[in-house]
mmCIF file of the N, C-alpha and C atoms, coordinates in Angstrom:
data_MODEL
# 
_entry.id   MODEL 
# 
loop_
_atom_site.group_PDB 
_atom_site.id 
_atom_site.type_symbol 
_atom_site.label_atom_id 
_atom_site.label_alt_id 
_atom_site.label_comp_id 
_atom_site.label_asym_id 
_atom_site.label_entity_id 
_atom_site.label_seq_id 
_atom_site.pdbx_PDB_ins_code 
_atom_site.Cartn_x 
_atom_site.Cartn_y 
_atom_site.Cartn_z 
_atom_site.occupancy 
_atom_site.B_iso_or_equiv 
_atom_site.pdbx_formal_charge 
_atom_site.auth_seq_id 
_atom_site.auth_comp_id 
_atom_site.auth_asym_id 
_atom_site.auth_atom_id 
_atom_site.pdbx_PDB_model_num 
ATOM 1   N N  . UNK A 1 1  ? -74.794 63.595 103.107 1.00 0.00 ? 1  UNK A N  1 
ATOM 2   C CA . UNK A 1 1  ? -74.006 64.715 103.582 1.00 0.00 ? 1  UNK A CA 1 
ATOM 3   C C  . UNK A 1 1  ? -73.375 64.331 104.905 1.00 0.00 ? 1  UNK A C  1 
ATOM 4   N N  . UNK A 1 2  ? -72.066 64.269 104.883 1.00 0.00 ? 2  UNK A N  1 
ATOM 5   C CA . UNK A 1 2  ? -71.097 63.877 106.171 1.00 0.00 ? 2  UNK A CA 1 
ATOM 6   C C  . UNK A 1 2  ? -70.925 65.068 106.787 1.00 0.00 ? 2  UNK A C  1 
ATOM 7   N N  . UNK A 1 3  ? -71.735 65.606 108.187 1.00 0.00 ? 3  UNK A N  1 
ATOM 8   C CA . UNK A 1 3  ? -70.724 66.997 109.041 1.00 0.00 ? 3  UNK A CA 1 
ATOM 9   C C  . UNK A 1 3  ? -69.940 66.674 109.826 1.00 0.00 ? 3  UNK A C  1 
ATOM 10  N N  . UNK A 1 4  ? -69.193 67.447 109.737 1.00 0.00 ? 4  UNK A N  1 
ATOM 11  C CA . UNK A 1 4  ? -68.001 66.808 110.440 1.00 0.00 ? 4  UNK A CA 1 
ATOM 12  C C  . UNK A 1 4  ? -68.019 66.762 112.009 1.00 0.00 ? 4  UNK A C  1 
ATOM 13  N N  . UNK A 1 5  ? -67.629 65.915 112.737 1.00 0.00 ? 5  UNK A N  1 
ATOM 14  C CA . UNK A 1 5  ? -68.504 65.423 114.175 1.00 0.00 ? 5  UNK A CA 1 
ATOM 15  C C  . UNK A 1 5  ? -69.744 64.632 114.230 1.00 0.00 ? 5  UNK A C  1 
ATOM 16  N N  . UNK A 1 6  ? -70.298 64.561 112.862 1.00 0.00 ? 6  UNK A N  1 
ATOM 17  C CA . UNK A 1 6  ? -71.693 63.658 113.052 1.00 0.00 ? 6  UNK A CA 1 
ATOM 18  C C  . UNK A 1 6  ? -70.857 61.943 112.888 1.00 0.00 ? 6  UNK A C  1 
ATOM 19  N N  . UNK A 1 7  ? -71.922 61.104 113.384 1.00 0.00 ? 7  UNK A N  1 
ATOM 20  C CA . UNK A 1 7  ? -71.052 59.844 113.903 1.00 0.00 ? 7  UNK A CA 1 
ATOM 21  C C  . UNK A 1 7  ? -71.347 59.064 111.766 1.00 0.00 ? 7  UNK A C  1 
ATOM 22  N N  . UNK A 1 8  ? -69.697 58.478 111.961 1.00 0.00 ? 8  UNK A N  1 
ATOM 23  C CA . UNK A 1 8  ? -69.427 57.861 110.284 1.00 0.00 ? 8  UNK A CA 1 
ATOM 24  C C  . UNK A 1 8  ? -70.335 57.164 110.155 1.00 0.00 ? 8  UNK A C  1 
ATOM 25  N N  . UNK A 1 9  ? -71.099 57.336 108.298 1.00 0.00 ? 9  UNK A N  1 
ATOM 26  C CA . UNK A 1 9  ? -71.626 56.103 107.812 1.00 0.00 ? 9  UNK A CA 1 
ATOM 27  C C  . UNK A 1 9  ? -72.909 55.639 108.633 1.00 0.00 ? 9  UNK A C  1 
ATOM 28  N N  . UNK A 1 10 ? -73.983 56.945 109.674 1.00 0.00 ? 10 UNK A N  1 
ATOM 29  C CA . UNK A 1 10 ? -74.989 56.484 110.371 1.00 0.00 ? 10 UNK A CA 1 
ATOM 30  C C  . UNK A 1 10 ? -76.108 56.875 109.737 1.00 0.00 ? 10 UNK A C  1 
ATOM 31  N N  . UNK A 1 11 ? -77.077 56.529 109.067 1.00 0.00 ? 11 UNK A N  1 
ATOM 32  C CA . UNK A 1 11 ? -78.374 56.907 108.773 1.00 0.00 ? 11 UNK A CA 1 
ATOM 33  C C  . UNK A 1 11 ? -79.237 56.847 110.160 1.00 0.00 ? 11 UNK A C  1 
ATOM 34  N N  . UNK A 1 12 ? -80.115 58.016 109.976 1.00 0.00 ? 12 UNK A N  1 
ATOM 35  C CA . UNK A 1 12 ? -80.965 57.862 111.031 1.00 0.00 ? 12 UNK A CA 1 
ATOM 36  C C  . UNK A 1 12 ? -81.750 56.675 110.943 1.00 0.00 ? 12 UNK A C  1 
ATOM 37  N N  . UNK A 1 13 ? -82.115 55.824 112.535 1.00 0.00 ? 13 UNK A N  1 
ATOM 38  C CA . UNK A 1 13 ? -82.465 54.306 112.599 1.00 0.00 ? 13 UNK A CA 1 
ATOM 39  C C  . UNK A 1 13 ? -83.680 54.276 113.093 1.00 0.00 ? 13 UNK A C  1 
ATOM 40  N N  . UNK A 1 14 ? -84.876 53.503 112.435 1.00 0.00 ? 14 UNK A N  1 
ATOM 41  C CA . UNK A 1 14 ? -85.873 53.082 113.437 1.00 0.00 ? 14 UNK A CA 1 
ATOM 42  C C  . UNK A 1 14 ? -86.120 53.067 115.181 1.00 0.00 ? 14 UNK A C  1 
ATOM 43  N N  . UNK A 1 15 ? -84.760 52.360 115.582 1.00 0.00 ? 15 UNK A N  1 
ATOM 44  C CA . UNK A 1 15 ? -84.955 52.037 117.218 1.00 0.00 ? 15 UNK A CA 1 
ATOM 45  C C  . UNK A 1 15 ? -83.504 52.847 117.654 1.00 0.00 ? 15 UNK A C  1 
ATOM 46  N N  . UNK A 1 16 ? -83.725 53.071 118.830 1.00 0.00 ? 16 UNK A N  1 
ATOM 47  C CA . UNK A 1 16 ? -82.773 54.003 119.469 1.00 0.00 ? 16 UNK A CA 1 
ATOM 48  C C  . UNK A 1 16 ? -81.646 52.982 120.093 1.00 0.00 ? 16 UNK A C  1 
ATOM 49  N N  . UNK A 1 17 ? -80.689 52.805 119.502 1.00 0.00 ? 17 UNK A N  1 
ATOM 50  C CA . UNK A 1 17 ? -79.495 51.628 120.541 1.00 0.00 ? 17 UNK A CA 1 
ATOM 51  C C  . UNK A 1 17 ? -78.544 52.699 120.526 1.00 0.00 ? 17 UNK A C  1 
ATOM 52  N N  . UNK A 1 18 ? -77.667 52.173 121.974 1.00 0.00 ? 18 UNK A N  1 
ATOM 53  C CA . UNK A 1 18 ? -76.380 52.903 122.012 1.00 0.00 ? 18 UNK A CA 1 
ATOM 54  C C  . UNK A 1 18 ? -75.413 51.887 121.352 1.00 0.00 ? 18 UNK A C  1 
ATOM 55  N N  . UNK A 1 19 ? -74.530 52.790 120.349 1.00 0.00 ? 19 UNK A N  1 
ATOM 56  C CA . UNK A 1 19 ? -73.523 52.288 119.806 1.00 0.00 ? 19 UNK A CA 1 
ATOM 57  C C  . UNK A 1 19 ? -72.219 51.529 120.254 1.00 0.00 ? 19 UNK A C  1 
ATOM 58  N N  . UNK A 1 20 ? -71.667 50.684 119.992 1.00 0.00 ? 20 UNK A N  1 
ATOM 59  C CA . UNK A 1 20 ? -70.465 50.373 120.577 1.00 0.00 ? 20 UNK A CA 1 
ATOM 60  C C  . UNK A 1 20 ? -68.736 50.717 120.342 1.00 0.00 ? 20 UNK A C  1 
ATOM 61  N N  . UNK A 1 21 ? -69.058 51.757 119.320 1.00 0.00 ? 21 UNK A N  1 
ATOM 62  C CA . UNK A 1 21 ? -68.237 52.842 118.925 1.00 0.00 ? 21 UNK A CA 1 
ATOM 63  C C  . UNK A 1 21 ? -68.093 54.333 119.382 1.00 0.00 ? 21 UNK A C  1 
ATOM 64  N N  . UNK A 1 22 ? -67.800 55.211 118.947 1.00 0.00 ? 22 UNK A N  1 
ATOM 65  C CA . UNK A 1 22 ? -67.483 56.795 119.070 1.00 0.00 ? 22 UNK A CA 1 
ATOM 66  C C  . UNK A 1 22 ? -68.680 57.094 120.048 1.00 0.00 ? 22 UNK A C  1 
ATOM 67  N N  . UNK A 1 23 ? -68.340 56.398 121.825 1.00 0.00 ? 23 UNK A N  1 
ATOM 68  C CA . UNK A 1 23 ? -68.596 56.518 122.517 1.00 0.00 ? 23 UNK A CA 1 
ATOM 69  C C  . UNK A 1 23 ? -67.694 57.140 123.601 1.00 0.00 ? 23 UNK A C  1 
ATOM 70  N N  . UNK A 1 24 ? -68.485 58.121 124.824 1.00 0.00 ? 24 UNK A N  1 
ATOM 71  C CA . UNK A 1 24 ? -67.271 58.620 125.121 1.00 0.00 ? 24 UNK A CA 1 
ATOM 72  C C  . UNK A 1 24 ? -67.344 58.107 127.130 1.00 0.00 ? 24 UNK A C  1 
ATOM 73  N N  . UNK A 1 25 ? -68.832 57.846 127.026 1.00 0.00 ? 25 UNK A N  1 
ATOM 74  C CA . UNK A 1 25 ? -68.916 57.339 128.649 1.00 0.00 ? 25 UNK A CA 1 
ATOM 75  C C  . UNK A 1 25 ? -69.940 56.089 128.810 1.00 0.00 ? 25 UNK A C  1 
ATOM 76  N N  . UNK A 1 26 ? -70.908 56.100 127.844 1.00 0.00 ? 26 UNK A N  1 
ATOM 77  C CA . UNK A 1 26 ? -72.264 55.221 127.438 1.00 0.00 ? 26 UNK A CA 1 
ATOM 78  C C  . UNK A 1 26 ? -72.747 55.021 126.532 1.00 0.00 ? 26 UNK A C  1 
ATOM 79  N N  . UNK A 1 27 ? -72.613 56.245 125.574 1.00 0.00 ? 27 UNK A N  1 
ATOM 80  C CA . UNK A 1 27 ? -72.892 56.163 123.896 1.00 0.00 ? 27 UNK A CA 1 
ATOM 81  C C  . UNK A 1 27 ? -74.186 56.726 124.259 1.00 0.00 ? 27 UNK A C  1 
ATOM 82  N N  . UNK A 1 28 ? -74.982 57.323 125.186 1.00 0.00 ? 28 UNK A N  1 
ATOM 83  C CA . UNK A 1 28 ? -75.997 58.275 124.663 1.00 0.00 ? 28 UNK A CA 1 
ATOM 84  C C  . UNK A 1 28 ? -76.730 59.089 124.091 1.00 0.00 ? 28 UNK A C  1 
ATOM 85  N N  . UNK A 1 29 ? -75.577 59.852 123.994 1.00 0.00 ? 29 UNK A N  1 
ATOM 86  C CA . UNK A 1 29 ? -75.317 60.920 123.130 1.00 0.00 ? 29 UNK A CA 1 
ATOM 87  C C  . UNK A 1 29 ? -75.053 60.980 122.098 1.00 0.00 ? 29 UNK A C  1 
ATOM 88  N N  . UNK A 1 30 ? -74.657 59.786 121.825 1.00 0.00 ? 30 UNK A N  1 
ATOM 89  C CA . UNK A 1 30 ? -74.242 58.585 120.260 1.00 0.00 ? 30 UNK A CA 1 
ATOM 90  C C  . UNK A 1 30 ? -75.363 58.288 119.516 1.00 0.00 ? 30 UNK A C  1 
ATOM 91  N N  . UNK A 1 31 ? -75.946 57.940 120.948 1.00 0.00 ? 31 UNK A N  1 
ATOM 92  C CA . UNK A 1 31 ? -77.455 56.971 120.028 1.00 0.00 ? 31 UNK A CA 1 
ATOM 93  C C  . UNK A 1 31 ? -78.623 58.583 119.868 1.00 0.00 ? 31 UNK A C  1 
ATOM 94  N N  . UNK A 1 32 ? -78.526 59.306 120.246 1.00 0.00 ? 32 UNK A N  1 
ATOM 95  C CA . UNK A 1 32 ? -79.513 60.258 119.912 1.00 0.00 ? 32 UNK A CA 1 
ATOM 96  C C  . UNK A 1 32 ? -79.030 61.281 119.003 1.00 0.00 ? 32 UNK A C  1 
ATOM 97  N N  . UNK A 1 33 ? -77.552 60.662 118.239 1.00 0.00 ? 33 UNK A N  1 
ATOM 98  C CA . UNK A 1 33 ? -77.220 61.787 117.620 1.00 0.00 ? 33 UNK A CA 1 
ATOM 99  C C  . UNK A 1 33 ? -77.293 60.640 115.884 1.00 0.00 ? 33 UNK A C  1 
ATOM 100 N N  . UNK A 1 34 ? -77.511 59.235 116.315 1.00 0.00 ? 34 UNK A N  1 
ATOM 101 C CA . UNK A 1 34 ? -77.605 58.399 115.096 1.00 0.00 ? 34 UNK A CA 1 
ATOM 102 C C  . UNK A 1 34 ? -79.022 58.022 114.622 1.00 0.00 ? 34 UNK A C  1 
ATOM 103 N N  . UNK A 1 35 ? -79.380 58.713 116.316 1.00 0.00 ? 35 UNK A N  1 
ATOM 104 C CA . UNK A 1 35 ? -81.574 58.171 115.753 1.00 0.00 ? 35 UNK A CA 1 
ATOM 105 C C  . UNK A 1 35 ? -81.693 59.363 115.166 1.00 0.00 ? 35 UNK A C  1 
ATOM 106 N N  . UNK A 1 36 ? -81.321 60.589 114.800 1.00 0.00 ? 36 UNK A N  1 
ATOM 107 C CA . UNK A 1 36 ? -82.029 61.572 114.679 1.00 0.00 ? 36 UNK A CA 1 
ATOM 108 C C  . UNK A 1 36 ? -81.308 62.175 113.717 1.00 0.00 ? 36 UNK A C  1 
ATOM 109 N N  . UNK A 1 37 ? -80.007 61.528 113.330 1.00 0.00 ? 37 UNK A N  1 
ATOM 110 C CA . UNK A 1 37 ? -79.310 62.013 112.154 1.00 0.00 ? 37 UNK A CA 1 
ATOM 111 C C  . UNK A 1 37 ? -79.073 63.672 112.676 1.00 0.00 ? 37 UNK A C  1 
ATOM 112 N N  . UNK A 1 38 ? -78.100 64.137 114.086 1.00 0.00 ? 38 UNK A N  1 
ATOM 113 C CA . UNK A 1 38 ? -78.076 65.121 114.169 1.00 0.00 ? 38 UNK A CA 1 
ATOM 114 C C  . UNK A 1 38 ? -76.259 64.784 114.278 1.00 0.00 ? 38 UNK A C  1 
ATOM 115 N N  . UNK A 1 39 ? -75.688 66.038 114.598 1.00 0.00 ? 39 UNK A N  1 
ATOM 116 C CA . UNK A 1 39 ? -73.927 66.505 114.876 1.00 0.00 ? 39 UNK A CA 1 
ATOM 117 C C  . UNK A 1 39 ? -73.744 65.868 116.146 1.00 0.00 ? 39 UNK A C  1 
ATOM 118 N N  . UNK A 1 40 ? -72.724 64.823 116.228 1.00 0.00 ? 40 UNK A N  1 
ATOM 119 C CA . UNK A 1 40 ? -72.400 63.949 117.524 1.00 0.00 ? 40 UNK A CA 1 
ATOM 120 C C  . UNK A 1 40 ? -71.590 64.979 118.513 1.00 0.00 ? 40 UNK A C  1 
ATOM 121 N N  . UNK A 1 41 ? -70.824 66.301 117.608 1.00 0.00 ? 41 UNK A N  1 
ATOM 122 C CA . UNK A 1 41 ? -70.657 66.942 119.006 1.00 0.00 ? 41 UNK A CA 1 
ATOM 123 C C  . UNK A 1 41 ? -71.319 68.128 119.372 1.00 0.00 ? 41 UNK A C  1 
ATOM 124 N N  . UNK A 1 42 ? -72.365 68.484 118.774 1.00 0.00 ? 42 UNK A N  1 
ATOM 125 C CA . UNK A 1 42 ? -72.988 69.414 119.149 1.00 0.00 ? 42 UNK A CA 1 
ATOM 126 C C  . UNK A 1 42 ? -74.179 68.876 120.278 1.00 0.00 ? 42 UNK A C  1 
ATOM 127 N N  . UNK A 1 43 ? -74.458 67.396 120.439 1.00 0.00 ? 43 UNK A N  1 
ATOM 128 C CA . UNK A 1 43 ? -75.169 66.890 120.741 1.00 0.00 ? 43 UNK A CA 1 
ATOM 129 C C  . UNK A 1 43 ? -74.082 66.323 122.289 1.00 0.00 ? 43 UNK A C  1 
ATOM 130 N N  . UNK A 1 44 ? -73.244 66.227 122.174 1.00 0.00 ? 44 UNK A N  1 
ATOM 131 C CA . UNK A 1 44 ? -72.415 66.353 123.194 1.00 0.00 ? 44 UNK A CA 1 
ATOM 132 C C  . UNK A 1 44 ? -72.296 67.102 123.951 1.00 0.00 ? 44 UNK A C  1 
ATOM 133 N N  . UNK A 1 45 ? -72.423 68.886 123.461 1.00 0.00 ? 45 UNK A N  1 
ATOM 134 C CA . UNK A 1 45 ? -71.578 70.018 123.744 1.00 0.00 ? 45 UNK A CA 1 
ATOM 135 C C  . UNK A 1 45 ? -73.491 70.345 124.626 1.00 0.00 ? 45 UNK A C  1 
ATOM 136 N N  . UNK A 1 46 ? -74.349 69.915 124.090 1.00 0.00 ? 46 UNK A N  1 
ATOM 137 C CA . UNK A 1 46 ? -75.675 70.665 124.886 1.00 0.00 ? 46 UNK A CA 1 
ATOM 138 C C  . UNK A 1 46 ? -75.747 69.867 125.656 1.00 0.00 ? 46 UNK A C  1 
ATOM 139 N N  . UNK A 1 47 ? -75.544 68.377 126.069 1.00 0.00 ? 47 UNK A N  1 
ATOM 140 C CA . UNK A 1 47 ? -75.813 67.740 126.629 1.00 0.00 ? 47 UNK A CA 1 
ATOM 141 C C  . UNK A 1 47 ? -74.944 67.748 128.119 1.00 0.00 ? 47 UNK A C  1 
ATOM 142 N N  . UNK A 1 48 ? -73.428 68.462 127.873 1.00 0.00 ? 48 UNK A N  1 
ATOM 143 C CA . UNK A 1 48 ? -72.740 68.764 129.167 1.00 0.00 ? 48 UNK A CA 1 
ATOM 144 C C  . UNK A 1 48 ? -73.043 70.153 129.125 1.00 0.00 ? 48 UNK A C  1 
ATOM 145 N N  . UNK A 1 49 ? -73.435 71.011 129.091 1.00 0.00 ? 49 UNK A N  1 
ATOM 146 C CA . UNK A 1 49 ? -74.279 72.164 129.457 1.00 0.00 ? 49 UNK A CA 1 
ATOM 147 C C  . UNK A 1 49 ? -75.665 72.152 129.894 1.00 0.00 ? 49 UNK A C  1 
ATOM 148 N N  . UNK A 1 50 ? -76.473 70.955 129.844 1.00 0.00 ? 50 UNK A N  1 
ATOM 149 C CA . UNK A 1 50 ? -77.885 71.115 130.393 1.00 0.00 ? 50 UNK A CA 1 
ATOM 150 C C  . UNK A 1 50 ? -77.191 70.206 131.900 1.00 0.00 ? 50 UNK A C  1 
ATOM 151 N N  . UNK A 1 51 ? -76.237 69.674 131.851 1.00 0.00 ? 51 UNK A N  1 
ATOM 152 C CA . UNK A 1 51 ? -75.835 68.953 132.990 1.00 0.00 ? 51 UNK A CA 1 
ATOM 153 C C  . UNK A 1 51 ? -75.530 69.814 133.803 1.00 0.00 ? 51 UNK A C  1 
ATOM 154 N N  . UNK A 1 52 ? -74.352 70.572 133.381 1.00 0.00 ? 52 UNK A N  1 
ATOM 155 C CA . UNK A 1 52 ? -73.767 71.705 134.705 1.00 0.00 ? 52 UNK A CA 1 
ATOM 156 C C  . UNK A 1 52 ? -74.897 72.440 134.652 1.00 0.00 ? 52 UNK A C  1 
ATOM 157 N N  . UNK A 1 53 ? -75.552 73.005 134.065 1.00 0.00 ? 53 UNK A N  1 
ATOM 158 C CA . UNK A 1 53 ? -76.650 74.478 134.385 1.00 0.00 ? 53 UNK A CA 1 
ATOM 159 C C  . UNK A 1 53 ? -78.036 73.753 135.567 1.00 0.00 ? 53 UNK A C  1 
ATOM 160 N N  . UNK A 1 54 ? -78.105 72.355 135.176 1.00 0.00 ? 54 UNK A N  1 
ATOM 161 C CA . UNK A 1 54 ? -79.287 71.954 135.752 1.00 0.00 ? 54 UNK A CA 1 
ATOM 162 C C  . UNK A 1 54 ? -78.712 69.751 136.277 1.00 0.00 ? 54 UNK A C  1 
ATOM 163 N N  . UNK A 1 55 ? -79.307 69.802 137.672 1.00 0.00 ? 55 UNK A N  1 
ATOM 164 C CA . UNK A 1 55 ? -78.745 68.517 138.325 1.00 0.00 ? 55 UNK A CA 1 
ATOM 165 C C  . UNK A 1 55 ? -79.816 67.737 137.521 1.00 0.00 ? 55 UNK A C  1 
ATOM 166 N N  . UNK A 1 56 ? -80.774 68.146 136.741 1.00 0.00 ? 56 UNK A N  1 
ATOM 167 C CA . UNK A 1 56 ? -81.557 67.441 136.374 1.00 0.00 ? 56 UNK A CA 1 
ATOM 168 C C  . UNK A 1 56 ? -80.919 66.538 134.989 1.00 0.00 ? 56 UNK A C  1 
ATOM 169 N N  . UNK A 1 57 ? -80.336 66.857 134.233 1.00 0.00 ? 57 UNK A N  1 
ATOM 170 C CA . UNK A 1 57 ? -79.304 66.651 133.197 1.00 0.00 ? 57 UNK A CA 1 
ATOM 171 C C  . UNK A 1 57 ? -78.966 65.544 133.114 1.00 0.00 ? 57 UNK A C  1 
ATOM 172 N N  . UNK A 1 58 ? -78.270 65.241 134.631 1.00 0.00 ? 58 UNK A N  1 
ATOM 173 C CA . UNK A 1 58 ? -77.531 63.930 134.797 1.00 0.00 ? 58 UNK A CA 1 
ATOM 174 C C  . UNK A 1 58 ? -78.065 63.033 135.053 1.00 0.00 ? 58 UNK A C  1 
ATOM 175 N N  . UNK A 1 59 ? -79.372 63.706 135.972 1.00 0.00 ? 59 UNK A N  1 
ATOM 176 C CA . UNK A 1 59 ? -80.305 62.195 136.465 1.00 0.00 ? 59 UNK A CA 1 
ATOM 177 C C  . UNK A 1 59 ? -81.197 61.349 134.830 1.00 0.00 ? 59 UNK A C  1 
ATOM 178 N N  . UNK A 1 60 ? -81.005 62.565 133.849 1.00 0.00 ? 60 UNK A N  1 
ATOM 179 C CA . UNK A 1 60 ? -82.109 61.785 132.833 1.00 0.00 ? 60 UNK A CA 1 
ATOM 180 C C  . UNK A 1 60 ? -80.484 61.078 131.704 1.00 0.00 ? 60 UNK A C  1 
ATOM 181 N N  . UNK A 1 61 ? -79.403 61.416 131.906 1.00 0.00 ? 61 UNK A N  1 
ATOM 182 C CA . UNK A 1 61 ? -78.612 61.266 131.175 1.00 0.00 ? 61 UNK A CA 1 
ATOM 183 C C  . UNK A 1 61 ? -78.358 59.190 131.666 1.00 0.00 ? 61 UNK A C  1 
ATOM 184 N N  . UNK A 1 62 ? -78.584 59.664 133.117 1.00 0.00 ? 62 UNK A N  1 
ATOM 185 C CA . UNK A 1 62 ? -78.193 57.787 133.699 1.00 0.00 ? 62 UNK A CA 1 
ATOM 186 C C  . UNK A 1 62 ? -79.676 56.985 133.456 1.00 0.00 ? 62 UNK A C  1 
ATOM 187 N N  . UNK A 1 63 ? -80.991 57.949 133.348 1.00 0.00 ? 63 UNK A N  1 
ATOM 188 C CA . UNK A 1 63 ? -82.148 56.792 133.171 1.00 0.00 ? 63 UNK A CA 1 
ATOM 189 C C  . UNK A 1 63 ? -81.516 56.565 131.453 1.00 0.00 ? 63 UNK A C  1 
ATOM 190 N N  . UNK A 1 64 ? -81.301 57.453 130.918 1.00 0.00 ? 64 UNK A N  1 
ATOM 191 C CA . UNK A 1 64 ? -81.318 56.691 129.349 1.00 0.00 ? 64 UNK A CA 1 
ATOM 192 C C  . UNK A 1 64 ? -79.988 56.012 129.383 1.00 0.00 ? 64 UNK A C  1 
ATOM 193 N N  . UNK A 1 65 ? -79.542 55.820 129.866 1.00 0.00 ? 65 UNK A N  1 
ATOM 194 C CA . UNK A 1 65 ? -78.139 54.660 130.235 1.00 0.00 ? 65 UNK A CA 1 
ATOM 195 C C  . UNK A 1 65 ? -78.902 53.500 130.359 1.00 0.00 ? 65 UNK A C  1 
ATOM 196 N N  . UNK A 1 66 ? -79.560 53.597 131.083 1.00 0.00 ? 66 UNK A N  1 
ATOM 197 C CA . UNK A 1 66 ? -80.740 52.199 131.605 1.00 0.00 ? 66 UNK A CA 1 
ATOM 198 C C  . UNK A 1 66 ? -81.357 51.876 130.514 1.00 0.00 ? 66 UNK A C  1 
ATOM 199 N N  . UNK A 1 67 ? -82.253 52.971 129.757 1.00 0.00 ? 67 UNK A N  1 
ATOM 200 C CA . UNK A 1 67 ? -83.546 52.341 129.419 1.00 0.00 ? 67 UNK A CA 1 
ATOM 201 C C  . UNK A 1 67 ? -82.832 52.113 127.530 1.00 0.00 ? 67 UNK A C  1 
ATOM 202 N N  . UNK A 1 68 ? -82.442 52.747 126.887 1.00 0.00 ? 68 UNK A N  1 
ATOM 203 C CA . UNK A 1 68 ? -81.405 52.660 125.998 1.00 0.00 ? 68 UNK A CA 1 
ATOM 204 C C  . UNK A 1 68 ? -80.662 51.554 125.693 1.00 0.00 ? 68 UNK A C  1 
ATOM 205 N N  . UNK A 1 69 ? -81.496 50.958 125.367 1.00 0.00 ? 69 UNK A N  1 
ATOM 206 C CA . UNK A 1 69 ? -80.700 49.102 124.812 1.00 0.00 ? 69 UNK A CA 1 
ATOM 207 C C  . UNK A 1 69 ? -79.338 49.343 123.775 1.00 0.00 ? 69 UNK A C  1 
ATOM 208 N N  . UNK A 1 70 ? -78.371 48.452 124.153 1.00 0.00 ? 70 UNK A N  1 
ATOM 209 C CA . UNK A 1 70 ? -76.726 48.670 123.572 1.00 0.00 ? 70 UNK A CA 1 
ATOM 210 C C  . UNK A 1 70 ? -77.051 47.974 122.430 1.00 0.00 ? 70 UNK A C  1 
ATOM 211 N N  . UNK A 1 71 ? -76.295 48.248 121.470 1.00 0.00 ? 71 UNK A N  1 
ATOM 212 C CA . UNK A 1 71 ? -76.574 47.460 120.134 1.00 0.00 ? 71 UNK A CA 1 
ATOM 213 C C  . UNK A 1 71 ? -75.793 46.382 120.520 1.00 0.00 ? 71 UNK A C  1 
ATOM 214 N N  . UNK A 1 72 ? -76.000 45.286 118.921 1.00 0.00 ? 72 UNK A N  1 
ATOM 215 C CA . UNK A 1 72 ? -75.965 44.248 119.025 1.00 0.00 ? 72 UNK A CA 1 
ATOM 216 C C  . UNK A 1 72 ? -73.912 44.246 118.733 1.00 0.00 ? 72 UNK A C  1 
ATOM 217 N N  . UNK A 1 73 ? -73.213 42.926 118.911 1.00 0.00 ? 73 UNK A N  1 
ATOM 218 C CA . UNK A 1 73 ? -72.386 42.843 118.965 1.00 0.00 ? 73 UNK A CA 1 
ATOM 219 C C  . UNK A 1 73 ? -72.192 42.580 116.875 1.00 0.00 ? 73 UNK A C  1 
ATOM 220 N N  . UNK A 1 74 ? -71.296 43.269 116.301 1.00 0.00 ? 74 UNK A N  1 
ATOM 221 C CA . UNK A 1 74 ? -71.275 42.876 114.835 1.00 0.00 ? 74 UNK A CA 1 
ATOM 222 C C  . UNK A 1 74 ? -70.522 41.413 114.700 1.00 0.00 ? 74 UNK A C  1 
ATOM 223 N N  . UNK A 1 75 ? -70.760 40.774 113.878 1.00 0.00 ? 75 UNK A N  1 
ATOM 224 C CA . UNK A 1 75 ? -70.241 39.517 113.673 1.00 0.00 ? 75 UNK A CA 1 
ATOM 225 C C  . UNK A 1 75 ? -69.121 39.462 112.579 1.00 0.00 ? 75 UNK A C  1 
ATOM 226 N N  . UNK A 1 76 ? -67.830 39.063 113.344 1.00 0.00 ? 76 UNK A N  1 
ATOM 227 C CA . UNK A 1 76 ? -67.147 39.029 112.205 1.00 0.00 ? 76 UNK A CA 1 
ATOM 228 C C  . UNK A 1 76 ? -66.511 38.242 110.449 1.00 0.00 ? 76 UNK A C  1 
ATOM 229 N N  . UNK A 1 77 ? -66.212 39.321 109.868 1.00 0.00 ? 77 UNK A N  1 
ATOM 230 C CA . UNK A 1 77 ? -66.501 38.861 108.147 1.00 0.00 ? 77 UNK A CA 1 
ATOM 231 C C  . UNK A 1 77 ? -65.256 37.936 108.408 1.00 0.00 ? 77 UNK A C  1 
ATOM 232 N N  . UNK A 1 78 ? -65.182 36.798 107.840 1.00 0.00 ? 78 UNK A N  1 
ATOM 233 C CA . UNK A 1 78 ? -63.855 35.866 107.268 1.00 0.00 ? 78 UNK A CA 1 
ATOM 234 C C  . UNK A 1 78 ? -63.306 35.930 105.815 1.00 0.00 ? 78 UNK A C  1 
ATOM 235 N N  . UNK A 1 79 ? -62.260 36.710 106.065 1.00 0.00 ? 79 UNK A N  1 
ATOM 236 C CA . UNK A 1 79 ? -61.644 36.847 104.716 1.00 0.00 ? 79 UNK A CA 1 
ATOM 237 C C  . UNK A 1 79 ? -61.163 35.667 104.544 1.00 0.00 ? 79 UNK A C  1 
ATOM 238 N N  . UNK A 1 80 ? -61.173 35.595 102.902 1.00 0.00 ? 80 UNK A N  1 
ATOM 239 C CA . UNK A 1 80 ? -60.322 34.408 101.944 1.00 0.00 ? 80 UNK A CA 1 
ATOM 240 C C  . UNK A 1 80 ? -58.992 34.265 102.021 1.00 0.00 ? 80 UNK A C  1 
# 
């Protein structure tokens, strides 16, 4: 089932990486919306609302910037 805003073609994943796609500042919000198989903008839309309502928001938004390993680089296919 594809909703629309959830990130293309992601099954929820074993390990939490930020993506190197349909990212909009770090892919945080990317990677917790592809580990958990949830809506990439609803997961957006709470995530800049726990920011403005609370300074606390931002400080945990930059540790998982840190601690949040980037995925790997894809290798490219050689067509015939």
């Amino acid at each position: 089932m594809n909703v629309a805003g959830a990130v293309p073609g992601a099954q929820p994943q074993s390990q939490m990486v930020r993506p190197r796609e349909n990212r909009m500042i770090a892919g945080v919000c990317a990677a917790f919306a592809m580990h958990y198989g949830w809506d990439l903008n609803l997961v957006r839309i709470i995530t800049a609302v726990i920011i403005i309502l609370t300074g606390v928001g931002a400080l945990a938004y930059i540790a998982a910037w840190v601690i949040i390993p980037e995925a790997p680089y894809g290798v490219p296919v050689k067509s015939a």
